[in-house]
KEFI-856091 format. One record per residue (C-alpha): residue number from 1; residue in one letter; y, z, x. Coordinates in steps of 0.25 Angstrom, whole numbers. Example, Ala and Ser with C-alpha at 12.3 -4.5 7.8 and 13.67 -1.06 7.14 Angstrom:
<atom><resi>1</resi><resn>A</resn><yy>-18</yy><zz>31</zz><xx>49</xx></atom>
<atom><resi>2</resi><resn>S</resn><yy>-4</yy><zz>29</zz><xx>55</xx></atom>
This chain:
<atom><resi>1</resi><resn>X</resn><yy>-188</yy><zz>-64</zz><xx>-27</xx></atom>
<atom><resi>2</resi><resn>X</resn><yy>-184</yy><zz>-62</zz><xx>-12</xx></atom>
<atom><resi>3</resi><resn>X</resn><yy>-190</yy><zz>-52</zz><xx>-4</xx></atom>
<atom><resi>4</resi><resn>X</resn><yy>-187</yy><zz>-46</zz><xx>10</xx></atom>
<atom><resi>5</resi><resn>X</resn><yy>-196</yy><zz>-47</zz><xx>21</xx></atom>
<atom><resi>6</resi><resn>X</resn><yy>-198</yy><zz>-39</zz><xx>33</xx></atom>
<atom><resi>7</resi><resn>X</resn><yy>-190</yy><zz>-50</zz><xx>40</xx></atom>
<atom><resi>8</resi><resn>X</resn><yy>-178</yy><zz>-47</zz><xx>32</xx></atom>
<atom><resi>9</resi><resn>X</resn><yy>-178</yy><zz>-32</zz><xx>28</xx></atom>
<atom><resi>10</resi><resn>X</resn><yy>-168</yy><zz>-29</zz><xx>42</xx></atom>
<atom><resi>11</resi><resn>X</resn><yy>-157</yy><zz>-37</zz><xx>37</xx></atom>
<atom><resi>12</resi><resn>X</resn><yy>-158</yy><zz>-31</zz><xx>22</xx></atom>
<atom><resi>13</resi><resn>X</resn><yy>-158</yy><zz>-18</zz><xx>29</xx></atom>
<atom><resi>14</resi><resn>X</resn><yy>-147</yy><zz>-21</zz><xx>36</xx></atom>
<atom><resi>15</resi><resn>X</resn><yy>-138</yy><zz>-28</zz><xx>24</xx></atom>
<atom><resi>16</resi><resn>X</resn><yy>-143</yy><zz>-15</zz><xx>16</xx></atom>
<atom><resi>17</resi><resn>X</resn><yy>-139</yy><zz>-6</zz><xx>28</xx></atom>
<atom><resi>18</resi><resn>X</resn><yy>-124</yy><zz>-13</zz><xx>30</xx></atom>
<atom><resi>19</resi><resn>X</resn><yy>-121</yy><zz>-13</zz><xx>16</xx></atom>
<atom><resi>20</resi><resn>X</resn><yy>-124</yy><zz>2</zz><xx>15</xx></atom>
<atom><resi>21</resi><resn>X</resn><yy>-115</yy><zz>6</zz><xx>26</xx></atom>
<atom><resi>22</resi><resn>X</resn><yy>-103</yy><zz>-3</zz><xx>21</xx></atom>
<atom><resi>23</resi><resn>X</resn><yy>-104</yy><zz>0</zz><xx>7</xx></atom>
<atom><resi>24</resi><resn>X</resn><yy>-101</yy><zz>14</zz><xx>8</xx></atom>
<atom><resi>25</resi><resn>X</resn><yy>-91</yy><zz>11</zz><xx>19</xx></atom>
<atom><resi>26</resi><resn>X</resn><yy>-83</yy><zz>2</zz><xx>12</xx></atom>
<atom><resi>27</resi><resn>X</resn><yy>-83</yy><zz>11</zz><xx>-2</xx></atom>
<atom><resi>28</resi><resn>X</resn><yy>-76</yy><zz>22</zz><xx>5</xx></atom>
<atom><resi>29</resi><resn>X</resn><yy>-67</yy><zz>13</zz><xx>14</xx></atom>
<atom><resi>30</resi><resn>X</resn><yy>-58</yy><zz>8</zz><xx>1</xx></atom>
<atom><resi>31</resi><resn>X</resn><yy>-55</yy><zz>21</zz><xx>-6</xx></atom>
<atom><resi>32</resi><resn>X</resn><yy>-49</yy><zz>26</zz><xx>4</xx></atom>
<atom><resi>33</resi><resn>X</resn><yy>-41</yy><zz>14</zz><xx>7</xx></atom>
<atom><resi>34</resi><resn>X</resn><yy>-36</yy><zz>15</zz><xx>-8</xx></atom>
<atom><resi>35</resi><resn>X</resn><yy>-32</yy><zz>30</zz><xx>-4</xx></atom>
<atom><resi>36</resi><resn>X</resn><yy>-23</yy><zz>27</zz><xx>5</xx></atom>
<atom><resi>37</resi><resn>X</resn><yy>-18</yy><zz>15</zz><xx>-2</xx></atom>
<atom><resi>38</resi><resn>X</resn><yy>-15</yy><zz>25</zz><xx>-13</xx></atom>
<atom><resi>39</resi><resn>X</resn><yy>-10</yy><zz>35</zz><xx>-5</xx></atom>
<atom><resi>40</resi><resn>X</resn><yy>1</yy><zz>26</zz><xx>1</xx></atom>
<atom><resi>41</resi><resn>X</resn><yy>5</yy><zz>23</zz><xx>-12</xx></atom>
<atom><resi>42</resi><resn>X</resn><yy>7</yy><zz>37</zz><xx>-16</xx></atom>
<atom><resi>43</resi><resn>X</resn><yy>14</yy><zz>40</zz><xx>-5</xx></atom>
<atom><resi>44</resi><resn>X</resn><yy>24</yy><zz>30</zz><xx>-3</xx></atom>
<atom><resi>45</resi><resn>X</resn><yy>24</yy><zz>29</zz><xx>-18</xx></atom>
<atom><resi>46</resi><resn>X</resn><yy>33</yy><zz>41</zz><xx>-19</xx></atom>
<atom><resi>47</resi><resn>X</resn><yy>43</yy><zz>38</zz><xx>-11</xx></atom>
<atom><resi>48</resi><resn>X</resn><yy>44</yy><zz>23</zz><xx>-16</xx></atom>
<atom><resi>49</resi><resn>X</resn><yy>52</yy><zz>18</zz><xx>-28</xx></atom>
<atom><resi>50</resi><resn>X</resn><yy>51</yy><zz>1</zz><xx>-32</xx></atom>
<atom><resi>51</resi><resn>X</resn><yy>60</yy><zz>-4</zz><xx>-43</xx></atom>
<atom><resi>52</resi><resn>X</resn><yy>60</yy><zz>-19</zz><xx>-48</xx></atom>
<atom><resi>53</resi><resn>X</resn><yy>74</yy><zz>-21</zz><xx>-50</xx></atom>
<atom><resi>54</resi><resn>X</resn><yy>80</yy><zz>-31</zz><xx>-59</xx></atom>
<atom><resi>55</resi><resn>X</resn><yy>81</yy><zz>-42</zz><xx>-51</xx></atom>
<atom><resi>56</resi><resn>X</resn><yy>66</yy><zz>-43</zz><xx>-45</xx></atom>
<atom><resi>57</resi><resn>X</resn><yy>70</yy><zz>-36</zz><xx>-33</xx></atom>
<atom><resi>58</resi><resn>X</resn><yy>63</yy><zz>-21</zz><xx>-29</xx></atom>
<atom><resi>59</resi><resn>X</resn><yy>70</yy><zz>-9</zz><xx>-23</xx></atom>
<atom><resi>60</resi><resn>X</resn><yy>61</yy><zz>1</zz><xx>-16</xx></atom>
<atom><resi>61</resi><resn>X</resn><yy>68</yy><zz>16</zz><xx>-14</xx></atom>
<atom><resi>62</resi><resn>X</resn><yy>60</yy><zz>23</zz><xx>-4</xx></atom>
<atom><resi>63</resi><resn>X</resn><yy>61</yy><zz>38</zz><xx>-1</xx></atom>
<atom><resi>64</resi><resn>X</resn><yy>59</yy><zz>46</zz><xx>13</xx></atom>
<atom><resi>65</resi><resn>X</resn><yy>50</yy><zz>57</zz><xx>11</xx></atom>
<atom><resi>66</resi><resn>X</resn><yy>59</yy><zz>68</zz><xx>11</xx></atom>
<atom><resi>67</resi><resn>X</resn><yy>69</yy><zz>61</zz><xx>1</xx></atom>
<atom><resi>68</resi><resn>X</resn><yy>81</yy><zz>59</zz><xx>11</xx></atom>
<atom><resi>69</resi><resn>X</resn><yy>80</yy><zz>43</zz><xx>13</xx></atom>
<atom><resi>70</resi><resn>X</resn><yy>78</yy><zz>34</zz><xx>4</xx></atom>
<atom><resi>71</resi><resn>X</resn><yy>77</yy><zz>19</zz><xx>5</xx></atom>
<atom><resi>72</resi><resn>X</resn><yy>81</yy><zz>9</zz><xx>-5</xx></atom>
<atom><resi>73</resi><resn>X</resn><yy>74</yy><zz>-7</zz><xx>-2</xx></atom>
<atom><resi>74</resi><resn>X</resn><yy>77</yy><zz>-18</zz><xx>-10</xx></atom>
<atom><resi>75</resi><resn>X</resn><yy>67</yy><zz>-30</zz><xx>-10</xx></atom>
<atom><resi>76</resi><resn>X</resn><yy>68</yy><zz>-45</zz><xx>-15</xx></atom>
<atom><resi>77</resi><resn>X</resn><yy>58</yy><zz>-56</zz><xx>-16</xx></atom>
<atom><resi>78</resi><resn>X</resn><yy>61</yy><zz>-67</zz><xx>-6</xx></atom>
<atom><resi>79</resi><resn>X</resn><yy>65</yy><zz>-81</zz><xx>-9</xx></atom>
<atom><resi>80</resi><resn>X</resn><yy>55</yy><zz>-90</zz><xx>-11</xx></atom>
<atom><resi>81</resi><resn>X</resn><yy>46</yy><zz>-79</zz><xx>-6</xx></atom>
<atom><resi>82</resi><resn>X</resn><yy>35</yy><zz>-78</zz><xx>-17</xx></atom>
<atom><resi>83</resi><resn>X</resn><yy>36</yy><zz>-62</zz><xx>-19</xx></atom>
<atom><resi>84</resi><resn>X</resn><yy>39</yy><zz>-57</zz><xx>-7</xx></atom>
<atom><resi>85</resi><resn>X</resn><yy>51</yy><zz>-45</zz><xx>-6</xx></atom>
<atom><resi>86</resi><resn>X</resn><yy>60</yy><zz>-44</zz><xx>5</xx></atom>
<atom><resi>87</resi><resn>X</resn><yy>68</yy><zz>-33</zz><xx>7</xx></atom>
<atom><resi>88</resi><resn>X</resn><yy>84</yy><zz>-34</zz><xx>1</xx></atom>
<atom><resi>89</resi><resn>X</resn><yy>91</yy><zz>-20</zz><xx>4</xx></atom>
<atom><resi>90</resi><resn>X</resn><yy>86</yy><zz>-7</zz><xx>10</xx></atom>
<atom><resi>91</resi><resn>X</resn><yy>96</yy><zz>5</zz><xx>9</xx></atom>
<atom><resi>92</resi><resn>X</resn><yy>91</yy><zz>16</zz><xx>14</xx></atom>
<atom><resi>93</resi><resn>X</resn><yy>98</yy><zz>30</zz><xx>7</xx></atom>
<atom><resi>94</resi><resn>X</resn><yy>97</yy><zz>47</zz><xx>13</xx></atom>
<atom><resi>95</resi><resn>X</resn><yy>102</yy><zz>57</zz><xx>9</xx></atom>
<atom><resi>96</resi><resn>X</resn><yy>113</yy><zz>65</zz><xx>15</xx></atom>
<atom><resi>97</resi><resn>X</resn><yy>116</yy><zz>80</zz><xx>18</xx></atom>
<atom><resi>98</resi><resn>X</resn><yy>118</yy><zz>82</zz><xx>4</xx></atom>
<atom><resi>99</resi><resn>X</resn><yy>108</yy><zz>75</zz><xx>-3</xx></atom>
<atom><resi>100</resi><resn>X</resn><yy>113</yy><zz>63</zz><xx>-7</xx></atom>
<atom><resi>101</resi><resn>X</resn><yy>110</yy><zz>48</zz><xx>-3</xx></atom>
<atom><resi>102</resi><resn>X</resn><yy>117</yy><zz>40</zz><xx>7</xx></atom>
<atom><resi>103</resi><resn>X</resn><yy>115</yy><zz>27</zz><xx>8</xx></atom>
<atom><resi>104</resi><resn>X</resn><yy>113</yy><zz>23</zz><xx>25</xx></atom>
């Protein structure tokens, strides 16, 4: 069995000292950081719709806030490009005098 002598008791004071100010520090930091995450989600979340269609591609409509624009992107997966998606067609949609959408 070890034991710690008087030469040695400032550094485990010190250890012990760090480790009880970043504990507690890095406990409260992450939470918050998955609120926010969260909160994005929410929020972007309800003006977002993803649909897979049929043939691997995936079409994104996208809603202004206050329902008057909304914007339709297409994404395919590059050649040769191990997963990732470019972007195929965006038409973007508002809505008129009357109510109805118009393609821009």
């Amino acid at each position: 069995m070890k034991t710690t002598t008087k030469k040695h008791l400032p550094k485990v004071i010190s250890c012990t000292a760090v480790i009880a100010v970043a504990l507690p520090l890095m406990m409260t930091a992450c939470p918050v950081h998955a609120q926010d995450k969260q909160m994005q989600k929410q929020s972007s979340g309800k003006n977002v719709r993803i649909m897979r269609n049929e043939d691997g591609t995936y079409t994104e409509f996208r809603r202004s806030s206050d329902e008057r624009v909304i914007e339709r992107r297409t994404y395919g997966d590059r050649p040769g490009g191990g997963g990732d998606r470019v972007l195929r067609m965006s038409i973007i949609y508002r809505k008129d005098i009357h109510g109805k959408l118009r393609h821009v």
